[in-house]
Residue, then its C-alpha position, 0 to 999 in steps of 0.5 A: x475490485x482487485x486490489x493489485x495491478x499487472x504484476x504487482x507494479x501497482x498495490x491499491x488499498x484504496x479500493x477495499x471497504x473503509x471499514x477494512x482499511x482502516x483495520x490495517x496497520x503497518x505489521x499486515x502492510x509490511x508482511x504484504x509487501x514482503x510477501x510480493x517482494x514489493x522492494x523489486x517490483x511496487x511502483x505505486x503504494x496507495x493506502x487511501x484510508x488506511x488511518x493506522x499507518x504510521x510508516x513503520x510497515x512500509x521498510x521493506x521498501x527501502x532502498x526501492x529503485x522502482x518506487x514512484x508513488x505512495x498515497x497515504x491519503x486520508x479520503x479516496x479520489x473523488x470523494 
């Protein structure tokens, strides 16, 4: 499954393995987030299970006029 929407507008993390997820951590979400310039163009962030996010990586978002959700859940939908 892909992990982006139409045009960034939705970056999805809780759709890759587990096993994958929980190896991210905020140094590879934020140079992700930089590199799509995610300040402009990210509605919804979700790390579902992304277990070593601590927030840190998540600065390029600051001061986003666009943000309106980011999903830091520890379990995916129906699960």
């Amino acid at each position: 499954s892909a992990i982006v929407g139409n045009q960034w507008s939705i970056l999805d993390f809780g759709g890759i393995e587990k096993e994958l997820a929980v190896k991210l951590n905020d140094d590879d979400i934020e140079k992700v987030l930089l590199c799509i310039d995610a300040v402009n163009r990210v509605k919804r962030l979700k790390l579902t299970n992304c277990v070593n996010i601590t927030g840190v990586g998540l600065e390029p978002l600051r001061g986003s006029l666009i943000i309106e959700q980011i999903d830091l859940s520890l379990v995916g939908e129906h699960q």
